[in-house]
N, CA, C and O atoms as CSV, one atom per row, in Angstrom:
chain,resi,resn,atom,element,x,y,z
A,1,UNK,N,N,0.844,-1.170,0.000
A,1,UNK,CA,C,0.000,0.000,0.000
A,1,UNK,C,C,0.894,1.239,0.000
A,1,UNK,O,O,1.960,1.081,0.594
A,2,UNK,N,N,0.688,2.392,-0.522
A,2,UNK,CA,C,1.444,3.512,-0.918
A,2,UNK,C,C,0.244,4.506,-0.469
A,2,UNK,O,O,-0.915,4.580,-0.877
A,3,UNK,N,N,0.966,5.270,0.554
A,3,UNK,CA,C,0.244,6.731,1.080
A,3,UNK,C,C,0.938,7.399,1.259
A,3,UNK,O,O,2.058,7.118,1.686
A,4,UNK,N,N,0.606,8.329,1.048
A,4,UNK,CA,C,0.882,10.614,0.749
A,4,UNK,C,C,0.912,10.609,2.441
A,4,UNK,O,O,0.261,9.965,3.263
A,5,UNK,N,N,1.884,11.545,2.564
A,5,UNK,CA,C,2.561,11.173,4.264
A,5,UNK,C,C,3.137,12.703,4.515
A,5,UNK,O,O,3.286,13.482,3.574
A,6,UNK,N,N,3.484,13.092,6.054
A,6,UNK,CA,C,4.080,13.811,6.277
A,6,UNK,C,C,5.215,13.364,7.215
A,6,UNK,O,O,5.067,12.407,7.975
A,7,UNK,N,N,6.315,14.056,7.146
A,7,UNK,CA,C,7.458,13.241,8.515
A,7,UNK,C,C,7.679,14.362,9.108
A,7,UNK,O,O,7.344,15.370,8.487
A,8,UNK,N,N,8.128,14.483,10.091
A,8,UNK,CA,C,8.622,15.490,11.110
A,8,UNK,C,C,9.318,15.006,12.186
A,8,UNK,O,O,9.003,14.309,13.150
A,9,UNK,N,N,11.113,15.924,11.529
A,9,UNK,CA,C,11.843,15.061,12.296
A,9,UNK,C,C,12.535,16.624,13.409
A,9,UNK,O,O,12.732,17.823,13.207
A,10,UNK,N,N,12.689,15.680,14.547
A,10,UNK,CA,C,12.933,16.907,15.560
A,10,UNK,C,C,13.938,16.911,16.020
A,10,UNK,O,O,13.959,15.866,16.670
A,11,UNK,N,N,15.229,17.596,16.193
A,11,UNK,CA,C,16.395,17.058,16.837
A,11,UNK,C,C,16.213,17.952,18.245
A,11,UNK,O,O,15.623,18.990,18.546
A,12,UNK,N,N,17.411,16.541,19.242
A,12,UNK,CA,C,17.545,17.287,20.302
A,12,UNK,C,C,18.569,16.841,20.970
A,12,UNK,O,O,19.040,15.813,20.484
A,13,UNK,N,N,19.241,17.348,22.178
A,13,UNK,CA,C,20.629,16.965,22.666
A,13,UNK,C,C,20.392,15.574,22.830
A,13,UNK,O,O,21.188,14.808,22.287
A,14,UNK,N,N,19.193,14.984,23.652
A,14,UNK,CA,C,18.907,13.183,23.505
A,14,UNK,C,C,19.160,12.785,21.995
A,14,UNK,O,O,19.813,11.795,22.326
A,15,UNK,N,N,19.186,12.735,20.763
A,15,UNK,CA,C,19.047,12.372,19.853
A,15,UNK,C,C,17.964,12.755,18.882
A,15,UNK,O,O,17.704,13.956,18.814
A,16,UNK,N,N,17.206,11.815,18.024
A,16,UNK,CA,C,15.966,12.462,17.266
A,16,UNK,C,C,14.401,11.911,17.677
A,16,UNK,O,O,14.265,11.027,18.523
A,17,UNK,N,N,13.478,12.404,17.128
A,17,UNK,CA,C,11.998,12.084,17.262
A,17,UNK,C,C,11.619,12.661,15.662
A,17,UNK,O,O,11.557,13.779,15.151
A,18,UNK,N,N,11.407,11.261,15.187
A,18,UNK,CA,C,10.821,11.612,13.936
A,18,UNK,C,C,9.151,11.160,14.159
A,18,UNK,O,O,8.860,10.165,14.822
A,19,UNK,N,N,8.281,11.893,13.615
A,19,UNK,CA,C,6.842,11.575,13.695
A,19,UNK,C,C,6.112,10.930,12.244
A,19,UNK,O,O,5.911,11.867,11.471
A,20,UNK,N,N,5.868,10.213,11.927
A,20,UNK,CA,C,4.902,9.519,10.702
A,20,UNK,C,C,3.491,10.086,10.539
A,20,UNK,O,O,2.798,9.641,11.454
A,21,UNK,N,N,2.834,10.845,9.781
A,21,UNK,CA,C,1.522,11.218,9.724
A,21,UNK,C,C,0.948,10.650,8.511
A,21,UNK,O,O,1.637,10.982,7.546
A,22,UNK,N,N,-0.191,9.815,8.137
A,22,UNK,CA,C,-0.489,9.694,7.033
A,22,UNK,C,C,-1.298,10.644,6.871
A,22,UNK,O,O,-2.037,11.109,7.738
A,23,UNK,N,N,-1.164,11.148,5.229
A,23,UNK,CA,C,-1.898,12.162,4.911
A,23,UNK,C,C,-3.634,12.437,4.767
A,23,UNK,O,O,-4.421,13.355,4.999
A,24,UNK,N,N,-3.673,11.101,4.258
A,24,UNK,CA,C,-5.398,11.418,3.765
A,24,UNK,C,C,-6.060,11.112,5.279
A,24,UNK,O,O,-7.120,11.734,5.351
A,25,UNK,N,N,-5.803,10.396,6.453
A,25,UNK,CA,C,-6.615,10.108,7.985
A,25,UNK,C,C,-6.033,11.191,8.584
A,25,UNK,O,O,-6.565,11.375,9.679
A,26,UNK,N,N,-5.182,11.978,8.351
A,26,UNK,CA,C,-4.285,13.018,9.149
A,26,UNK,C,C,-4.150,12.403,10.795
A,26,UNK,O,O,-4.455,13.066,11.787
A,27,UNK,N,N,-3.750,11.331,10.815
A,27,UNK,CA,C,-3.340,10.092,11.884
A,27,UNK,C,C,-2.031,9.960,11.929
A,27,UNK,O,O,-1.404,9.552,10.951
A,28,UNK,N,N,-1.358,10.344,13.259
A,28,UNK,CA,C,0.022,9.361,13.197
A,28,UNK,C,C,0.045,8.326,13.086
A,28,UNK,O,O,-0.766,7.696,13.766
A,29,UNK,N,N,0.993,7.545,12.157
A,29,UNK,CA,C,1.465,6.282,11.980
A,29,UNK,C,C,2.596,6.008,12.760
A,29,UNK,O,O,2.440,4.845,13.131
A,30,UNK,N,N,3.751,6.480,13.257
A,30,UNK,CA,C,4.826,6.187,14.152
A,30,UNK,C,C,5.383,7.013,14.714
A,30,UNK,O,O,5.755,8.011,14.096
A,31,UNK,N,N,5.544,6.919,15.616
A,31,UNK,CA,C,6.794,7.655,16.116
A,31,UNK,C,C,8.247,6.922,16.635
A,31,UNK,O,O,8.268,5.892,17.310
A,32,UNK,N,N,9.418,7.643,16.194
A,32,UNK,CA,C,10.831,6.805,15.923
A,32,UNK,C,C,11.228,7.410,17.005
A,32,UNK,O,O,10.459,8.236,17.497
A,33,UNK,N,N,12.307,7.195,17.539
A,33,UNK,CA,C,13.127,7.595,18.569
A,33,UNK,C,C,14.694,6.982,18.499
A,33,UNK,O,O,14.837,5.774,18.691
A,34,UNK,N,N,15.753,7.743,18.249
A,34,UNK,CA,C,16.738,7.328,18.024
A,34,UNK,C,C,18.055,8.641,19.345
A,34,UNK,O,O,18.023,9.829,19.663
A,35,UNK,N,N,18.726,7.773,19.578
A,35,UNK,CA,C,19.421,8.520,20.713
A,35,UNK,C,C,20.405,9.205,19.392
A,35,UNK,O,O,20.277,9.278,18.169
A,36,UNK,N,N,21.162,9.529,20.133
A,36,UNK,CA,C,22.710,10.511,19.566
A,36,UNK,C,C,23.661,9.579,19.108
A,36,UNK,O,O,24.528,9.867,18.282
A,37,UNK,N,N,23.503,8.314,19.694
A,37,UNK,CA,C,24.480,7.237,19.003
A,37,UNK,C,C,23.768,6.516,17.327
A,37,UNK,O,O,24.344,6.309,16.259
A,38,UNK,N,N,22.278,6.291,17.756
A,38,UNK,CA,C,21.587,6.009,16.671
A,38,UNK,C,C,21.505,7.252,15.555
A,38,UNK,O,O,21.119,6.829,14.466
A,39,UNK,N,N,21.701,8.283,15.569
A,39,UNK,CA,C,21.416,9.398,14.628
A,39,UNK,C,C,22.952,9.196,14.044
A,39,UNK,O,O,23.106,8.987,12.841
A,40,UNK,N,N,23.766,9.248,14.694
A,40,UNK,CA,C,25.175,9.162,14.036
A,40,UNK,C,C,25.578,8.102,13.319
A,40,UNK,O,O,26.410,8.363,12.451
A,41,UNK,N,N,25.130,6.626,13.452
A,41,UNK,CA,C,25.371,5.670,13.052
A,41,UNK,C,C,24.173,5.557,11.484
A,41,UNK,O,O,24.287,4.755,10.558
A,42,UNK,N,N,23.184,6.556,11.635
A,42,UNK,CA,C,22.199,6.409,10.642
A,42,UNK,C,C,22.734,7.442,9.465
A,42,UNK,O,O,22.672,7.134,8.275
A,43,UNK,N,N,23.332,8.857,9.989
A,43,UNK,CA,C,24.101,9.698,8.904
A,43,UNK,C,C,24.915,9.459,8.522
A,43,UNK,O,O,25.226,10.155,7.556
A,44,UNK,N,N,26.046,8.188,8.972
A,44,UNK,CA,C,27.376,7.299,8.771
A,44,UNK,C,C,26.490,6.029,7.172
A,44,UNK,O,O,27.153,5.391,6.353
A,45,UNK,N,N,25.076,6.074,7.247
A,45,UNK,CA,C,24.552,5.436,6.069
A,45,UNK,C,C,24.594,3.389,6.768
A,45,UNK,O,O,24.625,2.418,6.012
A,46,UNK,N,N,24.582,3.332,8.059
A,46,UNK,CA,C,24.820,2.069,8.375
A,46,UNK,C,C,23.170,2.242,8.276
A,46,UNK,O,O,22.357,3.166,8.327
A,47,UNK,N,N,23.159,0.398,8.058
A,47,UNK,CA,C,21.560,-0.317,7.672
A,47,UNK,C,C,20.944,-0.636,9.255
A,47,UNK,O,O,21.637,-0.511,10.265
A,48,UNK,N,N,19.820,-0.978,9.260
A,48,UNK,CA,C,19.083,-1.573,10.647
A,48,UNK,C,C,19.328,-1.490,11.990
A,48,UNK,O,O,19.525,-2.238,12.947
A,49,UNK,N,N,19.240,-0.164,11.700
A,49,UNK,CA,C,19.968,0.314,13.050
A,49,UNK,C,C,18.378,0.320,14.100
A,49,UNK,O,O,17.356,0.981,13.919
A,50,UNK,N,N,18.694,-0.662,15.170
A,50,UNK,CA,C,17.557,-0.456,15.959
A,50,UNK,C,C,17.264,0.659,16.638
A,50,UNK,O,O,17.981,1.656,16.559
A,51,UNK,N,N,16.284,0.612,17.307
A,51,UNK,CA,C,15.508,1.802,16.983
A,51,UNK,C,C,14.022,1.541,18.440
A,51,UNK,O,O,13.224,0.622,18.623
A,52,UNK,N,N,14.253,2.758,19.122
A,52,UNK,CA,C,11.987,2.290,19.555
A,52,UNK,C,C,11.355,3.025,18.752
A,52,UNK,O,O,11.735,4.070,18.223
A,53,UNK,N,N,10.431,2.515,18.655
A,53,UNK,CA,C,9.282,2.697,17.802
A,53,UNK,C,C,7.706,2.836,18.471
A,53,UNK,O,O,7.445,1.904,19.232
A,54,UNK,N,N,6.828,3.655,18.340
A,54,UNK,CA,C,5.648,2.945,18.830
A,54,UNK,C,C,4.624,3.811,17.798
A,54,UNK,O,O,4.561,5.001,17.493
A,55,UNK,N,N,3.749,2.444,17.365
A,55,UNK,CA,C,3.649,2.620,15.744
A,55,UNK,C,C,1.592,2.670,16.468
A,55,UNK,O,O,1.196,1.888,17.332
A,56,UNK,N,N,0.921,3.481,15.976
A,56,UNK,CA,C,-0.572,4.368,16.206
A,56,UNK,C,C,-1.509,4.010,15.296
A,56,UNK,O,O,-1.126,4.038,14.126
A,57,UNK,N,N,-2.908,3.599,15.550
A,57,UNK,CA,C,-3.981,4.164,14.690
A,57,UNK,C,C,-3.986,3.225,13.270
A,57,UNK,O,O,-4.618,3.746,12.351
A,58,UNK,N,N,-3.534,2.274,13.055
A,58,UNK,CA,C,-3.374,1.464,12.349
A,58,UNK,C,C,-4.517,1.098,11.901
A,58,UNK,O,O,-4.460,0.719,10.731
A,59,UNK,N,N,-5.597,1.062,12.401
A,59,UNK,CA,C,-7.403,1.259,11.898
A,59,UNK,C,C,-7.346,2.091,11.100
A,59,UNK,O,O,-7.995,1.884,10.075
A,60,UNK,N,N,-6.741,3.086,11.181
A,60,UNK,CA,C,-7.321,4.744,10.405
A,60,UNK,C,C,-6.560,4.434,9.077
A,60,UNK,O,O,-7.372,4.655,8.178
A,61,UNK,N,N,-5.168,3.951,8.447
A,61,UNK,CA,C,-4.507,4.010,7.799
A,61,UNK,C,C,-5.253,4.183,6.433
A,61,UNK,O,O,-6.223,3.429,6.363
A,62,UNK,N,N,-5.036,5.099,5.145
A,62,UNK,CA,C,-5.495,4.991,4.401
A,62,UNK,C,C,-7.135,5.489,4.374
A,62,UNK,O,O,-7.783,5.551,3.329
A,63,UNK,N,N,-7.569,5.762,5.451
A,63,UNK,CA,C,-9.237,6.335,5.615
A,63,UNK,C,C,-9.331,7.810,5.565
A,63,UNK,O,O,-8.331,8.528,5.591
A,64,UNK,N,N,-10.279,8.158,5.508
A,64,UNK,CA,C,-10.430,9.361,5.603
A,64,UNK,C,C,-11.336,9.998,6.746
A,64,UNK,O,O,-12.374,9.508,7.190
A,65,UNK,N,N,-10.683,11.287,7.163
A,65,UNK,CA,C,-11.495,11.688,8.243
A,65,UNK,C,C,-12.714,12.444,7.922
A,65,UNK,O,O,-12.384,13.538,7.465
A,66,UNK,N,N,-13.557,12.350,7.958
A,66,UNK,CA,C,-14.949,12.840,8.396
A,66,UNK,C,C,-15.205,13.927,9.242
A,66,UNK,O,O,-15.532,13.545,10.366
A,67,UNK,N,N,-15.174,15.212,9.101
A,67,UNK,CA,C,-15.829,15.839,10.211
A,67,UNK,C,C,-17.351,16.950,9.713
A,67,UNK,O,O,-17.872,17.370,8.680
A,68,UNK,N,N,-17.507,17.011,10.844
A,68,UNK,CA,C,-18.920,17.511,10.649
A,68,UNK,C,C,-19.918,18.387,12.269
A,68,UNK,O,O,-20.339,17.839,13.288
A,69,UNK,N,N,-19.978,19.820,11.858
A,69,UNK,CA,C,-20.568,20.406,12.939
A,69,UNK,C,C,-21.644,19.841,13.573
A,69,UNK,O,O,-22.496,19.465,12.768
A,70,UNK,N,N,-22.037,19.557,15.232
A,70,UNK,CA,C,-23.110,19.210,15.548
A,70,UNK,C,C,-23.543,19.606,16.230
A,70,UNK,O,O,-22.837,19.754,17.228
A,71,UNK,N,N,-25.065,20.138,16.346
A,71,UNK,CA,C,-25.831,21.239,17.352
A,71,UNK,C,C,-26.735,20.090,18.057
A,71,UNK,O,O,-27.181,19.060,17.551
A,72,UNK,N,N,-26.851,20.512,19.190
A,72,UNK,CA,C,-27.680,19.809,20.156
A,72,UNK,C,C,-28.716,21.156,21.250
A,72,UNK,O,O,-28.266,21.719,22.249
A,73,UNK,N,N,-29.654,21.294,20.852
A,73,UNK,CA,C,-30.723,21.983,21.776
A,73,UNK,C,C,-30.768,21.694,23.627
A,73,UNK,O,O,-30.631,20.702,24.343
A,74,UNK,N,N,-30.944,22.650,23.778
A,74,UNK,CA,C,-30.427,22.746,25.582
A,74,UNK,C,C,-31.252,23.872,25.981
A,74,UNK,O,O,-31.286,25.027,25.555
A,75,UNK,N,N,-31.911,23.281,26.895
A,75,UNK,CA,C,-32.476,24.227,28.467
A,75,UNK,C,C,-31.753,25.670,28.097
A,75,UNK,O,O,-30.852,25.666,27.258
A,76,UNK,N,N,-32.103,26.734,28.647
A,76,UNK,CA,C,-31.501,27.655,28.865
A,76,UNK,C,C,-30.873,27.429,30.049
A,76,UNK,O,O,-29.690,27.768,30.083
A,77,UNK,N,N,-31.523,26.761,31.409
A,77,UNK,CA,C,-30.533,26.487,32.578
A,77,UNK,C,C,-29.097,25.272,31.933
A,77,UNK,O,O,-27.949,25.417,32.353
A,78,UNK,N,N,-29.265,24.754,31.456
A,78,UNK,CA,C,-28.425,23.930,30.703
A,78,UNK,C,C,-27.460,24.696,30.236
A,78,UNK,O,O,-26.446,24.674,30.934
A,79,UNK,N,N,-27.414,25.435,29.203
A,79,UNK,CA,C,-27.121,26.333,28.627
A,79,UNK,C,C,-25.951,27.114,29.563
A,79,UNK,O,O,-24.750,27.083,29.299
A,80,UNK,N,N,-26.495,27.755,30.607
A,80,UNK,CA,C,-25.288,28.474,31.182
A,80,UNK,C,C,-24.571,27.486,32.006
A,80,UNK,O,O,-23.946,28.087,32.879
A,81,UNK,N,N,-24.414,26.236,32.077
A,81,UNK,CA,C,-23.726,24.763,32.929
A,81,UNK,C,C,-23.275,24.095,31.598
A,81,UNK,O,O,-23.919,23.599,30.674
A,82,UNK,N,N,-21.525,24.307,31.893
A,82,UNK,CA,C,-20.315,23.699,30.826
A,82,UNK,C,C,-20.540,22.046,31.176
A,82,UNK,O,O,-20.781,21.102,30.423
A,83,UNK,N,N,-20.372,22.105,32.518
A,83,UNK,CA,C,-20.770,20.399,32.871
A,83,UNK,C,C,-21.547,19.852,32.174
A,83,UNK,O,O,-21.289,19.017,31.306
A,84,UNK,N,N,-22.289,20.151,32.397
A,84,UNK,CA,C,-24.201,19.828,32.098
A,84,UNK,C,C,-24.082,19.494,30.565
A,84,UNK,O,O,-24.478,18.405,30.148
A,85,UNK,N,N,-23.523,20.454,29.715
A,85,UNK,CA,C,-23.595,20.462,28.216
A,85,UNK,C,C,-22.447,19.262,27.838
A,85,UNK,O,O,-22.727,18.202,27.277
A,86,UNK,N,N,-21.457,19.567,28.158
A,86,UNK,CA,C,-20.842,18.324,28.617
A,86,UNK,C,C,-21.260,16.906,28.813
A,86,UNK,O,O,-20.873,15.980,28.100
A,87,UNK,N,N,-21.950,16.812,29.667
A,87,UNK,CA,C,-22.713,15.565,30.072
A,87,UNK,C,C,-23.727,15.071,28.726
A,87,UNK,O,O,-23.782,14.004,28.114
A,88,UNK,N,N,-24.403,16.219,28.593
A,88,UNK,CA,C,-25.335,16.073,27.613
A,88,UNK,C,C,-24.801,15.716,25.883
A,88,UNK,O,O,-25.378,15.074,25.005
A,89,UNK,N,N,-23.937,16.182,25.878
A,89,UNK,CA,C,-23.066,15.836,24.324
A,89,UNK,C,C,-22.481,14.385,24.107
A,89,UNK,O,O,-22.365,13.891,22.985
A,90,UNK,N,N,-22.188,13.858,25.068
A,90,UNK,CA,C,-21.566,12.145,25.549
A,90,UNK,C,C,-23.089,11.605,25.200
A,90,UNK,O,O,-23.284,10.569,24.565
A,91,UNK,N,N,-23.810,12.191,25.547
A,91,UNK,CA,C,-25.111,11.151,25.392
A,91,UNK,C,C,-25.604,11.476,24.639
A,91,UNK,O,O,-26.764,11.073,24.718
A,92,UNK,N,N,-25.408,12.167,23.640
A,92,UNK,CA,C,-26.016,12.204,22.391
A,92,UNK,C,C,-25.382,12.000,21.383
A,92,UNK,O,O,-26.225,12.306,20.540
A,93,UNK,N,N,-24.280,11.630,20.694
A,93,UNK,CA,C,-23.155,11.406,19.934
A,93,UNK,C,C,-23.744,9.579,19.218
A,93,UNK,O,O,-23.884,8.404,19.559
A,94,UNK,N,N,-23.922,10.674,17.856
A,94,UNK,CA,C,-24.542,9.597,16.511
A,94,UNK,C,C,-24.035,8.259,16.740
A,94,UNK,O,O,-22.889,8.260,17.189
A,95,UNK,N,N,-24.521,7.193,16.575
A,95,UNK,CA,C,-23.920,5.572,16.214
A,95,UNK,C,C,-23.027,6.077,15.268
A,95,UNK,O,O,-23.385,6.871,14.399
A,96,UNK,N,N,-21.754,5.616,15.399
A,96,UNK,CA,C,-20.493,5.134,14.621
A,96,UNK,C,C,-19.622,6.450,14.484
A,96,UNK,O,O,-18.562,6.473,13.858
A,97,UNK,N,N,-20.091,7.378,15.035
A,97,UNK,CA,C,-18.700,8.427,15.302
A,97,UNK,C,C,-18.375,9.469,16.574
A,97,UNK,O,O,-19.128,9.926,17.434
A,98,UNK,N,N,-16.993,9.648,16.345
A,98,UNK,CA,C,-16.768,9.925,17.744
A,98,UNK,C,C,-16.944,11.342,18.407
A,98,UNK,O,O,-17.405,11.800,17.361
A,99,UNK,N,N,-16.965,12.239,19.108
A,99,UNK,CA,C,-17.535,13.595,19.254
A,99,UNK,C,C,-16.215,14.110,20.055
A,99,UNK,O,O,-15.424,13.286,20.514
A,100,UNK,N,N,-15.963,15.870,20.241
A,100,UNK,CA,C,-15.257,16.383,20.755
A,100,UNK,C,C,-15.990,16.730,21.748
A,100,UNK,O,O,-17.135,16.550,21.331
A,101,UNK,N,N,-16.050,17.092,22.736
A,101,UNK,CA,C,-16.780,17.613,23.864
A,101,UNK,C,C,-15.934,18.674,24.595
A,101,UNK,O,O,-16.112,18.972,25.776
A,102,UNK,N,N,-14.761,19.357,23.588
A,102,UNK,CA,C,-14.000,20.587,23.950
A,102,UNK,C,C,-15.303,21.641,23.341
A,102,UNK,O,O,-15.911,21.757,22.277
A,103,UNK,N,N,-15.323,22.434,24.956
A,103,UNK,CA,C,-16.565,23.573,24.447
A,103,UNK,C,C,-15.985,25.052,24.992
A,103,UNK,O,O,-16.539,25.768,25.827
A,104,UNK,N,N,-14.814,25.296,24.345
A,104,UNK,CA,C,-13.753,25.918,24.642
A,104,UNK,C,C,-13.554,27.236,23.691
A,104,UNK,O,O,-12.640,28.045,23.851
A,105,UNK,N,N,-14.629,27.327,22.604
A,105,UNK,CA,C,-14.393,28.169,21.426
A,105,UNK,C,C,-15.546,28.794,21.412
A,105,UNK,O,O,-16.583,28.272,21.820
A,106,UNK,N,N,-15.442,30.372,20.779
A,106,UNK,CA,C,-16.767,31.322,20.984
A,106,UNK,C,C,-18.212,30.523,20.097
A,106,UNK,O,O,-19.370,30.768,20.435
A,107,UNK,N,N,-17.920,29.726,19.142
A,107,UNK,CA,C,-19.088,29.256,18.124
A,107,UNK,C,C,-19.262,27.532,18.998
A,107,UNK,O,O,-19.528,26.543,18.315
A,108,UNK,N,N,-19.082,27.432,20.396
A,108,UNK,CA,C,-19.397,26.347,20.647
A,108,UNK,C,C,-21.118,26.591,21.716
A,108,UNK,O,O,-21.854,25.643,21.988
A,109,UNK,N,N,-21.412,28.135,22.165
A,109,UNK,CA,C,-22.781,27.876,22.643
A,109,UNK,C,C,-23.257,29.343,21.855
A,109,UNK,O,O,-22.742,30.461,21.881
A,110,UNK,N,N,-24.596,28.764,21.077
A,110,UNK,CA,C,-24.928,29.316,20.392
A,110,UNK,C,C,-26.809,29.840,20.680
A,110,UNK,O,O,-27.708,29.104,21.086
A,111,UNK,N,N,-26.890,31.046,20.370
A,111,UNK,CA,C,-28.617,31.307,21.097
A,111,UNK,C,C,-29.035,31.653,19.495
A,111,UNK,O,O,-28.303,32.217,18.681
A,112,UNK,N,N,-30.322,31.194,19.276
A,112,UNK,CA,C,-31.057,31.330,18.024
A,112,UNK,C,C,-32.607,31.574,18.127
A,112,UNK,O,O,-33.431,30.821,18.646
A,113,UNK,N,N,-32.821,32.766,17.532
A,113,UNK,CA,C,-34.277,32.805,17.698
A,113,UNK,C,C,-34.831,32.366,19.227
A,113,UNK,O,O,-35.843,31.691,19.415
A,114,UNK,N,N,-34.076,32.819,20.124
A,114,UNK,CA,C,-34.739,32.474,21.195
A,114,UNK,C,C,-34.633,31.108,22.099
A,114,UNK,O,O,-35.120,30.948,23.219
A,115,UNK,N,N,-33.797,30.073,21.255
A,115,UNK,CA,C,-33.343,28.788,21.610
A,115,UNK,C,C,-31.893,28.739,21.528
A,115,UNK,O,O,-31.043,29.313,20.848
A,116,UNK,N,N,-31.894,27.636,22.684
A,116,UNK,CA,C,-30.009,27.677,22.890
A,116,UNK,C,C,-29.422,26.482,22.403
A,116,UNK,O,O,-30.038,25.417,22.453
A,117,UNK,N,N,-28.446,26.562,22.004
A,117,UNK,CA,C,-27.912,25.345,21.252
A,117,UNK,C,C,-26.197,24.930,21.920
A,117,UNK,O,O,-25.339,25.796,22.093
A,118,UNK,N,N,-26.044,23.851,22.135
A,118,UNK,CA,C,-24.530,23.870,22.375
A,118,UNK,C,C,-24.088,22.724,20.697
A,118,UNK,O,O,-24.698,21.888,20.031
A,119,UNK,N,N,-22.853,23.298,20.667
A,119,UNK,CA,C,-21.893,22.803,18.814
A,119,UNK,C,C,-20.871,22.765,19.774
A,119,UNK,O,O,-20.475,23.398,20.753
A,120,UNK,N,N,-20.508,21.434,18.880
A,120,UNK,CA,C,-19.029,21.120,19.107
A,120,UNK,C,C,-18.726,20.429,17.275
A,120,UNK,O,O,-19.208,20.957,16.273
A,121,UNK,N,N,-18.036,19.464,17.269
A,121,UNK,CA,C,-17.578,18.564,16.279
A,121,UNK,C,C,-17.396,16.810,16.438
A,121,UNK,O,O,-16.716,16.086,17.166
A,122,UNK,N,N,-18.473,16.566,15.253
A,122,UNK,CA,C,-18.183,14.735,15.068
A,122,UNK,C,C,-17.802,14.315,14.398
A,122,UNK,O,O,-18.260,14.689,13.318
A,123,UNK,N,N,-16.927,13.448,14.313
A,123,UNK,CA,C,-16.098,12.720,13.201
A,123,UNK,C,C,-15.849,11.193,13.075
A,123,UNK,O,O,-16.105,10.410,13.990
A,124,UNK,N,N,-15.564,10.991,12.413
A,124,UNK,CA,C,-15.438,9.400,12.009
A,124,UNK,C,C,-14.295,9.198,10.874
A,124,UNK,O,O,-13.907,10.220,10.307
A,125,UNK,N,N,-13.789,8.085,10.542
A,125,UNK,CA,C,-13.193,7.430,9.448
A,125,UNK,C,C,-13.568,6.677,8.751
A,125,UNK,O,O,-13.939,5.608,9.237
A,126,UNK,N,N,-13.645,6.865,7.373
A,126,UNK,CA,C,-14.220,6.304,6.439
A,126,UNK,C,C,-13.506,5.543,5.360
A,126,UNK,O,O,-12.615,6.186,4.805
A,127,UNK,N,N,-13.737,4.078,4.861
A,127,UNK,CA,C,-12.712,3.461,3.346
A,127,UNK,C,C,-12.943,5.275,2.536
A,127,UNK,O,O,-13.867,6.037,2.823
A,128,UNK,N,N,-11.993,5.523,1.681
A,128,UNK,CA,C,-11.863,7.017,0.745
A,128,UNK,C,C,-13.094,6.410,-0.408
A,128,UNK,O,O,-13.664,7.312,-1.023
A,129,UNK,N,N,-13.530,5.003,-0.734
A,129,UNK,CA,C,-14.701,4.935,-1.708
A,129,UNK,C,C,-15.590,5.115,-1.124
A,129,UNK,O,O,-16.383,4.983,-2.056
A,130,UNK,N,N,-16.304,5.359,-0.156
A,130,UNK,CA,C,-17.326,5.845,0.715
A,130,UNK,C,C,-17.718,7.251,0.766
A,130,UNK,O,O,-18.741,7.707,1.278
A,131,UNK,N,N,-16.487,8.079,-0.011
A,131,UNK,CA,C,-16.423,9.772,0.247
A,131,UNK,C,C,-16.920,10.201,-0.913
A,131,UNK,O,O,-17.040,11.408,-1.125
């Protein structure tokens, strides 16, 4: 399988941290870790140089992310209780995707015509023939 990727490699007096992102799930795929002995022995062009690794999200690979605004209607006493809306967003979150319940941003409680709404964001991963 062949995927469109980003790397990001970080140096530091410990050695390096390179990060794996695949592009289309915008998911890490790995993260490398190589000390100061491993970075030197890898710019010296030596092969299999061990290494930790701890490799992420391996479900997502190749999928695509899904997102999508979601409003949920609320009490006006509701409404001014972060908890409460909070509470209430966990229990309402569609079959088969997952919800943010950061309500941390000015467009996350919203008053309309007289009714209050709390928005956050739901998302999911999808095969890319599904999109």
């Amino acid at each position: 399988m062949e995927l469109d990727g980003n790397v990001t490699m970080l140096f530091s007096e410990n050695g390096l941290e390179m990060t794996i992102v695949d592009e289309t799930s915008r998911s890490t795929l790995a993260i490398i870790k190589l000390n100061s002995k491993q970075v030197c022995a890898a710019m010296a062009r030596n092969a299999r140089i061990p290494c930790k690794m701890e490799v992420l999200n391996l479900d997502k690979v190749g999928k695509k992310k899904l997102l999508e605004t979601y409003r949920l209607q609320v009490s006006e006493e509701d409404y001014y209780n972060k908890a409460k809306c909070e509470e209430l967003l966990k229990g309402a979150c569609p079959d088969g995707w997952l919800m943010s319940t950061y309500l941390g941003s000015q467009s996350s409680f919203v008053r309309e015509d007289g009714e209050y709404f709390v928005q956050t964001h739901i998302y999911k991963w999808v095969d890319i023939s599904e999109t």
